[in-house]
MIDOSE-1310 file (N, C-alpha, C; in nm, 2 decimals, decimal comma, always signed):
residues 263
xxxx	-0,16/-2,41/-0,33/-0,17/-2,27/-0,35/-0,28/-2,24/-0,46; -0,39/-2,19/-0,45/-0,52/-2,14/-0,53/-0,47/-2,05/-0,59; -0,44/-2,09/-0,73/-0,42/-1,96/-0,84/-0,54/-1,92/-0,96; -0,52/-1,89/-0,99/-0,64/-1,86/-1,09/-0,56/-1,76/-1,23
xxxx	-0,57/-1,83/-1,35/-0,52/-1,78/-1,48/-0,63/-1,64/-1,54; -0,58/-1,49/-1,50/-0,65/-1,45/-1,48/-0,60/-1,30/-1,60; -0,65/-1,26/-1,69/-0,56/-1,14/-1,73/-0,43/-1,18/-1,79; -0,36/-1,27/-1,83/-0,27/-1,30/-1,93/-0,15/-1,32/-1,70
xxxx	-0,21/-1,36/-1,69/-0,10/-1,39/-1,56/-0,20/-1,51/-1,43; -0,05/-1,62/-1,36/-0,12/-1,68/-1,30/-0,13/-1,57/-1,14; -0,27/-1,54/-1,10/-0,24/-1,47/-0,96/-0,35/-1,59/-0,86; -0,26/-1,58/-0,75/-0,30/-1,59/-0,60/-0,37/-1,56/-0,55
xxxx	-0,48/-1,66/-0,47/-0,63/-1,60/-0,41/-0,68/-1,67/-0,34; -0,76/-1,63/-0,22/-0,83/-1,65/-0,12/-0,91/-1,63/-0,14; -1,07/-1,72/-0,14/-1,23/-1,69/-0,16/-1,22/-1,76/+0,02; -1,29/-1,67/+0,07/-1,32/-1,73/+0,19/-1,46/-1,70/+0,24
xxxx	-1,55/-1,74/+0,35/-1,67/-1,71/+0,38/-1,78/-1,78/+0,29; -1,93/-1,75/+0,38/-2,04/-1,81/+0,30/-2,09/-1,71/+0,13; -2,11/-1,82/+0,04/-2,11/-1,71/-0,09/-2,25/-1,69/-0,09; -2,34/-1,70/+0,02/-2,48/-1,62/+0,04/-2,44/-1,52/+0,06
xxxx	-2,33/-1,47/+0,12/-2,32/-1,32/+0,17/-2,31/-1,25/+0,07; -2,28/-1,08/+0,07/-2,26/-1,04/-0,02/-2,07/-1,03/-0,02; -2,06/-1,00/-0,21/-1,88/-1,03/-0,18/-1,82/-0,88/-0,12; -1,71/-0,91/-0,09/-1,62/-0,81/-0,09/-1,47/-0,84/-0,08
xxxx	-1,42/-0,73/-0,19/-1,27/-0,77/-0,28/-1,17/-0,71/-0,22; -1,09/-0,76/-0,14/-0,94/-0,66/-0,03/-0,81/-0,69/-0,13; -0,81/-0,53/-0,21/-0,63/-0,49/-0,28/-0,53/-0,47/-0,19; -0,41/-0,52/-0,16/-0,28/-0,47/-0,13/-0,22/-0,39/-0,13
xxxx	-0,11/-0,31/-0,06/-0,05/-0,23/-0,12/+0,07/-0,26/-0,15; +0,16/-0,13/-0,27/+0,27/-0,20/-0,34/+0,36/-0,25/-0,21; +0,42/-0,39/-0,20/+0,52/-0,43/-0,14/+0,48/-0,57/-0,08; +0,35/-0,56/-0,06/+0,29/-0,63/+0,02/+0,23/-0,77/-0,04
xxxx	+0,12/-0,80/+0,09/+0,06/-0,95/-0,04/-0,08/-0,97/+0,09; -0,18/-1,05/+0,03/-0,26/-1,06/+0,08/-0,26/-1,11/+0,26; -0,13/-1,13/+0,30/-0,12/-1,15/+0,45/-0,17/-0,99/+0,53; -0,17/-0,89/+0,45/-0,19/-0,79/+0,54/-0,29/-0,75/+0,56
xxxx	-0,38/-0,84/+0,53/-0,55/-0,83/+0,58/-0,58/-0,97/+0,67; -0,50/-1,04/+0,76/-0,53/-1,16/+0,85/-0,58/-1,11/+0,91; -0,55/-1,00/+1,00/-0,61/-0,93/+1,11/-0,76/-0,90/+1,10; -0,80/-0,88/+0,98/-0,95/-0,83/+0,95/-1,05/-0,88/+0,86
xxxx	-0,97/-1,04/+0,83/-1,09/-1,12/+0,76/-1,17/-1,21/+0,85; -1,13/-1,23/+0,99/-1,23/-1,30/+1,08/-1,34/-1,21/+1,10; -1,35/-1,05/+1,11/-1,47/-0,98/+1,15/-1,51/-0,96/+1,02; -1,47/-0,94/+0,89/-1,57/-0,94/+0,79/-1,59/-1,04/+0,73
xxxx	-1,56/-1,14/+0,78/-1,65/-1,27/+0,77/-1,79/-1,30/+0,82; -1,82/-1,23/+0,93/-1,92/-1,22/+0,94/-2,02/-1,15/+0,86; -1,99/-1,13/+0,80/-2,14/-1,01/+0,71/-2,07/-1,00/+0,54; -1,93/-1,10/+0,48/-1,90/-1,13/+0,36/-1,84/-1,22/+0,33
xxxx	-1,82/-1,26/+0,22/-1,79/-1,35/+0,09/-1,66/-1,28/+0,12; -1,50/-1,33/+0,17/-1,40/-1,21/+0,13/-1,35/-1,27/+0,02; -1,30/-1,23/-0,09/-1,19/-1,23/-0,21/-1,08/-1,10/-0,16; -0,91/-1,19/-0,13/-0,82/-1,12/-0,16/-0,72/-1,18/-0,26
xxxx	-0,65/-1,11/-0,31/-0,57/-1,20/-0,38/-0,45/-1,09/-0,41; -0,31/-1,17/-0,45/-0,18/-1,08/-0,44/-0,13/-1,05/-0,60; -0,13/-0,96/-0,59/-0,13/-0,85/-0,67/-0,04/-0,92/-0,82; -0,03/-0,90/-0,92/+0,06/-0,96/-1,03/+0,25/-0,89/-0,96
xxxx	+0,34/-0,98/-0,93/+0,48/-0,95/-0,90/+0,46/-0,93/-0,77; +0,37/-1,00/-0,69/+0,36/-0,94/-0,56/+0,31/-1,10/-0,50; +0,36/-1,15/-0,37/+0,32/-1,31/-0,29/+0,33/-1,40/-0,37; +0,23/-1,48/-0,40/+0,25/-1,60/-0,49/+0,16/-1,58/-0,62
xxxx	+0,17/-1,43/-0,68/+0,10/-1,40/-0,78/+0,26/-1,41/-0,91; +0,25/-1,44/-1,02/+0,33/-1,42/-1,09/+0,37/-1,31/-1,15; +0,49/-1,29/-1,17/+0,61/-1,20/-1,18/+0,60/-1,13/-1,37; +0,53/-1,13/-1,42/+0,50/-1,12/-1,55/+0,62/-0,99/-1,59
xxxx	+0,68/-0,97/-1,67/+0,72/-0,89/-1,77/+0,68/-0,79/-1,79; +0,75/-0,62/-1,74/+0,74/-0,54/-1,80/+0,70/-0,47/-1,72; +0,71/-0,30/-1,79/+0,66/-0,23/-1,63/+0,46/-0,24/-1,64; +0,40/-0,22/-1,55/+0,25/-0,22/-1,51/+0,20/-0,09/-1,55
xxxx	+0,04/-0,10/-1,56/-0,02/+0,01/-1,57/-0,13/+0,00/-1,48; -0,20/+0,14/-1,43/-0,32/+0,13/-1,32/-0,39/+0,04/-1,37; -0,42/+0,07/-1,52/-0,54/-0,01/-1,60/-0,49/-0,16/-1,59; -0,39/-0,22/-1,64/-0,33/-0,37/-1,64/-0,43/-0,40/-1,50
xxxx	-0,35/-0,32/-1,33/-0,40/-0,39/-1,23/-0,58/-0,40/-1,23; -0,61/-0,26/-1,27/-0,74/-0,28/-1,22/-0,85/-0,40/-1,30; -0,79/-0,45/-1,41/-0,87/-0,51/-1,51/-0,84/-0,65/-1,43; -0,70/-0,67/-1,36/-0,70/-0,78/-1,29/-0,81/-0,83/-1,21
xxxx	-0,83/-0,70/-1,11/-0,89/-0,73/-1,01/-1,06/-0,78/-1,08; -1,05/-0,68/-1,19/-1,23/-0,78/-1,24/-1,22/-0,90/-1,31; -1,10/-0,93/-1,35/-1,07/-1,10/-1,47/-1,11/-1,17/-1,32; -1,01/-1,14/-1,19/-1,02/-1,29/-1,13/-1,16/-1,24/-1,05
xxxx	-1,25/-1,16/-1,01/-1,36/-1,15/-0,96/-1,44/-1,24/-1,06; -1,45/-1,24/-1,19/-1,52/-1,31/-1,31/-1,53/-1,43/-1,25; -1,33/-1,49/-1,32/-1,30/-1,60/-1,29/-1,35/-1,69/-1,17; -1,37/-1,64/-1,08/-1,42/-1,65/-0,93/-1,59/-1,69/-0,90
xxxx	-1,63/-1,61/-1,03/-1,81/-1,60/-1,04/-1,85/-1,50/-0,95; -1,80/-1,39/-0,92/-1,82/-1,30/-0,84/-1,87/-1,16/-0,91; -2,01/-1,12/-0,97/-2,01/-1,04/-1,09/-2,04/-0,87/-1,01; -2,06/-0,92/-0,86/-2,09/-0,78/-0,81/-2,00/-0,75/-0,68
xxxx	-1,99/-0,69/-0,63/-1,89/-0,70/-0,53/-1,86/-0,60/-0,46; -1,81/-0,53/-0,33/-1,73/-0,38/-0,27/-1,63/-0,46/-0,31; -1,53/-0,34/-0,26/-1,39/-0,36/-0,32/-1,31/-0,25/-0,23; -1,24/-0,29/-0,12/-1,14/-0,20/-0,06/-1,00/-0,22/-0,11
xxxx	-0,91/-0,08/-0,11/-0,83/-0,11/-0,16/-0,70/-0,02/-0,06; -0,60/-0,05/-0,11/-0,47/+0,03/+0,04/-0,36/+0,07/-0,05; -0,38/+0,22/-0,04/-0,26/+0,27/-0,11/-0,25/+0,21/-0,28; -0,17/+0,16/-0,34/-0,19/+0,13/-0,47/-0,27/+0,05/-0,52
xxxx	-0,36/-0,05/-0,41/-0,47/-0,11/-0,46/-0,58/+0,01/-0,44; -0,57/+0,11/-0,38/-0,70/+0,19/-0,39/-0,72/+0,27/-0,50; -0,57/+0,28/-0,55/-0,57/+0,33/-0,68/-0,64/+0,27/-0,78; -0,62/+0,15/-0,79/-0,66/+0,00/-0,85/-0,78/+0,00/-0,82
xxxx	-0,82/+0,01/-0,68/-0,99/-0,04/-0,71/-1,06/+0,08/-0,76; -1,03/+0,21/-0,74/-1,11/+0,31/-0,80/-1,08/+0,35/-0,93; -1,00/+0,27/-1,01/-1,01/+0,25/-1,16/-1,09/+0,13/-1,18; -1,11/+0,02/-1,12/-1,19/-0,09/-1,14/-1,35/-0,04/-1,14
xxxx	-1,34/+0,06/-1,03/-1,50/+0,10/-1,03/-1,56/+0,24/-1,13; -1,40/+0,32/-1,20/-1,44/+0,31/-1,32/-1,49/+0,30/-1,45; -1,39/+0,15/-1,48/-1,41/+0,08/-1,56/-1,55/-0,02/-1,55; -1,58/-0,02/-1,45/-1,73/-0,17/-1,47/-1,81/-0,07/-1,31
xxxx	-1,84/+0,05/-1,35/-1,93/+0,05/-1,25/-2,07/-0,01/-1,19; -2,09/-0,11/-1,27/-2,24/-0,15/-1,29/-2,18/-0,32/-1,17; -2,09/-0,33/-1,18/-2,03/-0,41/-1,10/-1,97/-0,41/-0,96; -1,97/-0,27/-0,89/-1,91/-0,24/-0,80/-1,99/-0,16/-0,68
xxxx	-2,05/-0,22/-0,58/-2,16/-0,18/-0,53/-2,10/-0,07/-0,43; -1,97/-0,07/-0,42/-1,94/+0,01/-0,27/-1,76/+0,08/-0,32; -1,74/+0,15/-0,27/-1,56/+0,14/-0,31/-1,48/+0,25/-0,16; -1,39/+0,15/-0,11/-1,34/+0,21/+0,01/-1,18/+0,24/-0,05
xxxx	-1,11/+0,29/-0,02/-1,00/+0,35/-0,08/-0,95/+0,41/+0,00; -0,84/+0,32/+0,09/-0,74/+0,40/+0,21/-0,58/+0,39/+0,16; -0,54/+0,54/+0,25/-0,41/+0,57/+0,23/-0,39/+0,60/+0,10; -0,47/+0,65/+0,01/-0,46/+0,69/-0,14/-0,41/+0,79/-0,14
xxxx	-0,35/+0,90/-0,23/-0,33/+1,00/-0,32/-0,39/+1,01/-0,48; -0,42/+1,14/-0,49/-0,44/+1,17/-0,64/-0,31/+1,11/-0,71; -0,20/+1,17/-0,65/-0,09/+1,11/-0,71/+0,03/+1,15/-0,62; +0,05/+0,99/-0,60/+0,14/+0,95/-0,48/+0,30/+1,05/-0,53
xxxx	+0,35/+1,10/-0,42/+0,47/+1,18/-0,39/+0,58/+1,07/-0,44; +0,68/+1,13/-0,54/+0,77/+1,03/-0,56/+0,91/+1,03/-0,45; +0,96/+0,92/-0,40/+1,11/+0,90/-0,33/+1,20/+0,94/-0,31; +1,30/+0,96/-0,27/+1,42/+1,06/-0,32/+1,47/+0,98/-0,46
xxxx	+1,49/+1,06/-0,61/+1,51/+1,00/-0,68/+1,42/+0,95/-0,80; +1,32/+0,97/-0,76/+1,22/+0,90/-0,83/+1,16/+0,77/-0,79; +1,07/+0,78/-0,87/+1,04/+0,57/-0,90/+1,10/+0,49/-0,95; +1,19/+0,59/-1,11/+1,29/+0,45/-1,16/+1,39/+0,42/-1,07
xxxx	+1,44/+0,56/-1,00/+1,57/+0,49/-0,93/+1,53/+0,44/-0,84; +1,40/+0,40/-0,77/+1,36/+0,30/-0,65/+1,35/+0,13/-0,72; +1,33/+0,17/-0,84/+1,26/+0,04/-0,93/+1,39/-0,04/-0,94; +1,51/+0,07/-0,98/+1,67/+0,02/-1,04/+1,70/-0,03/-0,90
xxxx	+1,69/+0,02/-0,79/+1,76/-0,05/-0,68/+1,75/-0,15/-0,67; +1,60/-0,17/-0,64/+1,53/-0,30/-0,61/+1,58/-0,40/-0,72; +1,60/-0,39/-0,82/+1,66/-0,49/-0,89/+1,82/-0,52/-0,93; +1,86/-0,41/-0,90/+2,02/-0,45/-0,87/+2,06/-0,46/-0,75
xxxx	+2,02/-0,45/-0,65/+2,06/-0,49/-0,51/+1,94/-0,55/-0,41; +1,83/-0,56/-0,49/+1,74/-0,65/-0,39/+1,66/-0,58/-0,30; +1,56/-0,68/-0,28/+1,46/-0,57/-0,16/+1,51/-0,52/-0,02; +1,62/-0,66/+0,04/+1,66/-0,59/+0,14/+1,63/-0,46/+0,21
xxxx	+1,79/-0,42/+0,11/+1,82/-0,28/+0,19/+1,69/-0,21/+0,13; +1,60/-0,18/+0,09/+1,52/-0,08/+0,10/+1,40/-0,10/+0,26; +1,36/-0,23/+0,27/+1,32/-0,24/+0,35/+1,26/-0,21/+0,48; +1,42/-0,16/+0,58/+1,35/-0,03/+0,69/+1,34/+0,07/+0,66
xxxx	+1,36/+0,12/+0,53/+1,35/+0,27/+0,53/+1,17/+0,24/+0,45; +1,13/+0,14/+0,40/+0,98/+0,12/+0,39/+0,90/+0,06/+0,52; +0,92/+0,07/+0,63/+0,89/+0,09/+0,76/+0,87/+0,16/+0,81; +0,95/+0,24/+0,82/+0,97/+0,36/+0,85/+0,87/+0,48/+0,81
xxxx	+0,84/+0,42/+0,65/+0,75/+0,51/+0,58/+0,61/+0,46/+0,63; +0,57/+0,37/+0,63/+0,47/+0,29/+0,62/+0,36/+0,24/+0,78; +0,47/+0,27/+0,86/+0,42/+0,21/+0,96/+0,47/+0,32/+1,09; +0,35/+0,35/+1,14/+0,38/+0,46/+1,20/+0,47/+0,45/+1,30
xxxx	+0,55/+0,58/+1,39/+0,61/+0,54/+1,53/+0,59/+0,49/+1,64; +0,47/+0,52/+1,65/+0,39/+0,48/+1,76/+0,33/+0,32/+1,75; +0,30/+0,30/+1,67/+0,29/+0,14/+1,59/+0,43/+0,05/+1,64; +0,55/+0,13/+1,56/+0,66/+0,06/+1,56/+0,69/+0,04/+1,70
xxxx	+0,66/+0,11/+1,81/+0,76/+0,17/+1,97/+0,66/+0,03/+2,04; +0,59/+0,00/+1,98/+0,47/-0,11/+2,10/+0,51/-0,26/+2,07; +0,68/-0,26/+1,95/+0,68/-0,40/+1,92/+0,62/-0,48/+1,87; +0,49/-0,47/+1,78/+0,42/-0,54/+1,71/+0,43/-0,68/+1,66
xxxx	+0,45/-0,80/+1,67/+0,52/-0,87/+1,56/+0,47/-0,85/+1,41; +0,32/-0,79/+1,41/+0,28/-0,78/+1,29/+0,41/-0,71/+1,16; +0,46/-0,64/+1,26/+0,56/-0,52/+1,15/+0,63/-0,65/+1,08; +0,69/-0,71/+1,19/+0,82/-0,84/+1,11/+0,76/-0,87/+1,02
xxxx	+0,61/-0,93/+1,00/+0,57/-1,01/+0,87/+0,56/-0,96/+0,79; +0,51/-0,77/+0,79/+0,52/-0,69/+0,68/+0,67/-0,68/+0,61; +0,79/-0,68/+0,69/+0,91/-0,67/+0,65/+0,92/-0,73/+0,58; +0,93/-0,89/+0,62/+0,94/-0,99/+0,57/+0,90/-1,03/+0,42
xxxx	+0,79/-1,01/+0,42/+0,65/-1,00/+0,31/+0,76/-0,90/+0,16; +0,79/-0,81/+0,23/+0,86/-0,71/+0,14/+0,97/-0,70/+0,09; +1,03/-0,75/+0,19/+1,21/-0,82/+0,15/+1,23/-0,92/+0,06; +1,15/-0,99/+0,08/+1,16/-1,14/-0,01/+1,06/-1,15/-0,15
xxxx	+1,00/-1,05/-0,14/+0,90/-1,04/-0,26/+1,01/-1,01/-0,42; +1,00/-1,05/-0,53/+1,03/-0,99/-0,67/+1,08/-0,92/-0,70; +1,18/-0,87/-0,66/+1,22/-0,74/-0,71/+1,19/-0,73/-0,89; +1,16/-0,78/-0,98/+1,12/-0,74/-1,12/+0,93/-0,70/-1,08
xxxx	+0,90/-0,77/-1,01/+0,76/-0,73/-0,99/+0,78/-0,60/-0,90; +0,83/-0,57/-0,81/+0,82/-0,43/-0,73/+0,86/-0,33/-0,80; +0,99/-0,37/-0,93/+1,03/-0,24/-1,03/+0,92/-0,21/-1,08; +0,84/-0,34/-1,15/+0,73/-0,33/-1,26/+0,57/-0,25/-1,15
xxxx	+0,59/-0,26/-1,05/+0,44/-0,19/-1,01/+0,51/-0,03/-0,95; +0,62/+0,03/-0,99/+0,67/+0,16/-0,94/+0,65/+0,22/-1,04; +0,60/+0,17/-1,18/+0,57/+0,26/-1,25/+0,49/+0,30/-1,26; +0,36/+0,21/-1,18/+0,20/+0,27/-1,21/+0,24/+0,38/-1,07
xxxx	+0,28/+0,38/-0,99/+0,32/+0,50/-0,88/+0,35/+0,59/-0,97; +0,43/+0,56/-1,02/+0,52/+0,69/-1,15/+0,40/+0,76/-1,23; +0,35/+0,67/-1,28/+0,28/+0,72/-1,40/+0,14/+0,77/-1,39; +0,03/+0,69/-1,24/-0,11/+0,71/-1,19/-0,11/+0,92/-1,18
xxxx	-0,22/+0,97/-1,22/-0,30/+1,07/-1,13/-0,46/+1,04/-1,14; -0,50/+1,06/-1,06/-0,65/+0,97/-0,99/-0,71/+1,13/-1,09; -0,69/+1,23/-1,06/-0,77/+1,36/-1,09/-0,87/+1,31/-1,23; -0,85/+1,27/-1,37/-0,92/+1,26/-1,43/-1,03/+1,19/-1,41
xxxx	-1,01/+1,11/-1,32/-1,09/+0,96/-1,29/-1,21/+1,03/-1,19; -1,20/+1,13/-1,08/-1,25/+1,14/-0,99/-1,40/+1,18/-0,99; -1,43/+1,30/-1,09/-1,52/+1,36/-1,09/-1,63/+1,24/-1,16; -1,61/+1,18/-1,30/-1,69/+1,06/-1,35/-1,73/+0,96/-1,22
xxxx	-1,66/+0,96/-1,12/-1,68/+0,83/-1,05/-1,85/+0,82/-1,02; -1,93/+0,71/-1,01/-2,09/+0,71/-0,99/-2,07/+0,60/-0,87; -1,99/+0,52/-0,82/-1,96/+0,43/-0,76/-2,02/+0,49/-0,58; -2,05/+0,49/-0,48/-2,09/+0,54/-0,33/-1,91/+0,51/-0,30
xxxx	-1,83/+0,61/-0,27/-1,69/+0,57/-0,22/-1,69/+0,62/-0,05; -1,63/+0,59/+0,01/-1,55/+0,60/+0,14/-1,40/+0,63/+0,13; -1,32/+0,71/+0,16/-1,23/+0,75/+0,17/-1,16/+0,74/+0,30; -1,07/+0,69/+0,33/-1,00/+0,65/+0,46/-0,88/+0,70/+0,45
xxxx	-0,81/+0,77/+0,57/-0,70/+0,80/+0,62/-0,65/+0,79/+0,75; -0,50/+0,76/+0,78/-0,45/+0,74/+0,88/-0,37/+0,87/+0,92; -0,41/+0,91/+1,04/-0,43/+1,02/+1,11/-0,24/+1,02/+1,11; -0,19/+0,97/+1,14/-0,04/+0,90/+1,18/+0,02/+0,93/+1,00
xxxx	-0,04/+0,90/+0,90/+0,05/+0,89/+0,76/+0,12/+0,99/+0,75; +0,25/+0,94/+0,70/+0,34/+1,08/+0,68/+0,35/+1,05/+0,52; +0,32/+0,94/+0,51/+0,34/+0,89/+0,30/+0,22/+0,98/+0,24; +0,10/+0,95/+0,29/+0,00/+1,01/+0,24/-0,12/+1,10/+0,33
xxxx	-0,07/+1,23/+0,39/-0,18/+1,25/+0,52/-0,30/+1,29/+0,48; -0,35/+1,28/+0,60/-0,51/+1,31/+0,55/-0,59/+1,43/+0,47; -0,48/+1,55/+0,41/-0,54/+1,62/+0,34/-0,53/+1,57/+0,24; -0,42/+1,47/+0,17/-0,48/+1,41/+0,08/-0,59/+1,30/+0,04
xxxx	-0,63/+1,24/+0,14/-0,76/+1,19/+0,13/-0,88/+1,26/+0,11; -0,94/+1,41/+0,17/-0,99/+1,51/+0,20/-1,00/+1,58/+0,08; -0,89/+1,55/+0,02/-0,91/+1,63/-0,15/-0,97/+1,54/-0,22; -0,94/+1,42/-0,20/-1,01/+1,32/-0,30/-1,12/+1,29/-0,25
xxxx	-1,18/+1,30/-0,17/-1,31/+1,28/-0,14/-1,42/+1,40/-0,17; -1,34/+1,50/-0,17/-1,45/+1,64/-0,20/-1,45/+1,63/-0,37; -1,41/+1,58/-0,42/-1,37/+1,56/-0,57/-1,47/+1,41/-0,60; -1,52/+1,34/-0,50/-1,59/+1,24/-0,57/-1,72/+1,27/-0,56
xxxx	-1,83/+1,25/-0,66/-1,97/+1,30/-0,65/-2,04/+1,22/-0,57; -2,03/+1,13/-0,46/-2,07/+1,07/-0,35/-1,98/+1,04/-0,26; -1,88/+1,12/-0,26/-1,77/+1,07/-0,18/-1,73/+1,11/-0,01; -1,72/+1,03/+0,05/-1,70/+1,05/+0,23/-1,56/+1,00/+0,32
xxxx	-1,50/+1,11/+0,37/-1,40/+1,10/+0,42/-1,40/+1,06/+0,58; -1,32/+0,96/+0,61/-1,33/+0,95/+0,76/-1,13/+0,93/+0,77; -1,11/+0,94/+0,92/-1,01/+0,91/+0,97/-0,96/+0,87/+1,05; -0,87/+0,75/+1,05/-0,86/+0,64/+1,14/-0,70/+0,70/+1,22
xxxx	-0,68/+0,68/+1,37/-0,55/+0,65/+1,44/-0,44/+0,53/+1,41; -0,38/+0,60/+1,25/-0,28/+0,43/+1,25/-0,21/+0,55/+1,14; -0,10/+0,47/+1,07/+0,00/+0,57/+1,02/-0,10/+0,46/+0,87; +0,00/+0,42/+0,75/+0,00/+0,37/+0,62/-0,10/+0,26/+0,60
xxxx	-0,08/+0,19/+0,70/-0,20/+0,05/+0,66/-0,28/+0,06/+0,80; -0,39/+0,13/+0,74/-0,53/+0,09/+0,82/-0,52/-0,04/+0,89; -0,55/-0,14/+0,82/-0,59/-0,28/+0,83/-0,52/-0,34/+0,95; -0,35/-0,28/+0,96/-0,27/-0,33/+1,02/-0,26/-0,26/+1,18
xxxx	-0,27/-0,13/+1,16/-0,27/-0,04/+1,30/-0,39/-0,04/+1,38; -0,53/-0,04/+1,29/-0,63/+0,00/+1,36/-0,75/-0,10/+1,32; -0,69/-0,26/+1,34/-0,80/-0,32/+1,28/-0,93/-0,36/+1,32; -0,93/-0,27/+1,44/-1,09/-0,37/+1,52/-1,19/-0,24/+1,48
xxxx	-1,15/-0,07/+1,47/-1,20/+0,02/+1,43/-1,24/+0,01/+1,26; -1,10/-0,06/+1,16/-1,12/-0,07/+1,05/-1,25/-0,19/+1,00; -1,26/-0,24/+1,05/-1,35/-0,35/+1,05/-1,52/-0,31/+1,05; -1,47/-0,20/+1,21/-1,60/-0,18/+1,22/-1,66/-0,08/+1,10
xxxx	-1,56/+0,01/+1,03/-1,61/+0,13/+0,95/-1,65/+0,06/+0,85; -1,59/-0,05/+0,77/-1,60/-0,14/+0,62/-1,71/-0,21/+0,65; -1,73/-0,27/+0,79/-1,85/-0,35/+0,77/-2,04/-0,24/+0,73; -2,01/-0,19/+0,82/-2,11/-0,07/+0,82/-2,12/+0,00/+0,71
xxxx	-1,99/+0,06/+0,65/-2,04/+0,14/+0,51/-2,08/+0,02/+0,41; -2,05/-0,06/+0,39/-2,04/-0,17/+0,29/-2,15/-0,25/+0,29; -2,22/-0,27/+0,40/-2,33/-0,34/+0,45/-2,44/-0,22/+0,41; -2,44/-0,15/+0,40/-2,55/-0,01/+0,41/-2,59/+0,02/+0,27
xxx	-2,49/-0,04/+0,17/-2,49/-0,03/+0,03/-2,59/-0,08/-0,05; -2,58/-0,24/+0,04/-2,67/-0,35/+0,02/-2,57/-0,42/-0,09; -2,56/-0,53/-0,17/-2,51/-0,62/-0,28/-2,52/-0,52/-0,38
């Protein structure tokens, strides 16, 4: 298992492709782990270098102490790009990684040649209850039982009624992950609003939405893209994860915008 000591934590990673290409960096969303980009690293392998890697408390990334901050993740995502030798890069991100990568591009814009950012919010809607009491569940009774009601959210109906097996591995993926890492990344949910961040952005962004999201719909994408000073909204037929519902269309929009940027 390829770890890399990265940020005061060991995290999990995949460099895959020729490193003539130009790179590009695929974030997760909270629950998940770098399996939910299989579907769409053989077609952007063609035209990149991919780096994914799973999130701190998230696959075979370590479980570090404490609750998280946007900033913690996004500084991640540039320690292990460093660590990696990767100094320039796009960077897609899904849901809490897009939060993540549009603080990364932020923070080191001279580093970030492209930034796609699907299923985002300025600031994601809290649960019934909140985030702590999602955070308290998950650690006093396990991912389990949360798990089809994060299905449910995440993955559209129409998605779910066609039998996918892809859904099982997202289940899967999610049930058996940390529960101290899934409490610890519900607070950067809790605590993120994109709004300060948006207007500074200098980064070329793409904005993506799933026509199907009921977690995040497309007017919230539409807000955050009229708010970024180069920012472009498109909309894809899939509910929560792009990558997963609509991967031969998502492929084609990342290769194209991201390729157009140049390195």
């Amino acid at each position: 298992m390829p770890q890399v000591n990265a940020n005061g934590a060991r995290l999990y990673y995949r460099l895959e492709g020729d490193p003539s290409k130009p790179s590009l960096l695929l974030v997760h969303p909270v629950g998940s782990d770098l399996s939910l980009w299989d579907q769409v690293v053989p077609g952007l392998l063609k035209q990149f270098q991919v780096l994914r890697f799973d999130l701190r408390g998230h696959g075979g990334s370590e479980a570090t102490p404490g609750e998280y901050t946007l900033a913690l993740l996004a500084e991640d995502i540039l320690h292990v790009a460093s660590k990696l030798g990767l100094p320039r890069f796009a960077i897609c991100g899904v849901s809490i990684g897009g939060m993540a990568a549009l603080q990364a591009a932020s923070l080191a814009p001279e580093r970030v040649t492209a930034l796609v950012i699907c299923s985002t919010a300025s600031r994601l809607s809290p649960p019934p209850g909140g985030w702590d009491a999602r955070a308290k569940a998950a650690v006093e009774f396990g991912m389990e039982p949360l798990a089809s009601a994060m299905i449910e959210r995440m993955v559209s109906g129409q998605f779910r009624s066609g039998g996918h097996p892809e859904i099982h591995t997202v289940r899967n993926v999610f049930a058996s992950m940390e529960p101290r890492g899934y409490a610890s990344a519900c607070a950067v949910l809790r605590d993120t609003d994109l709004e300060p961040l948006l207007a500074s952005l200098k980064t070329p962004s793409l904005v993506v939405s799933g026509s199907l999201d009921v977690l995040v719909p497309p007017e919230a994408g539409s807000g955050i893209a009229e708010k970024l000073p180069h920012g472009k909204h498109v909309v894809l037929p899939c509910g929560h994860f792009p990558p997963l519902e609509a991967p031969n269309a998502f492929v084609e929009l990342l290769s194209g915008y991201c390729s157009a940027l140049g390195r």
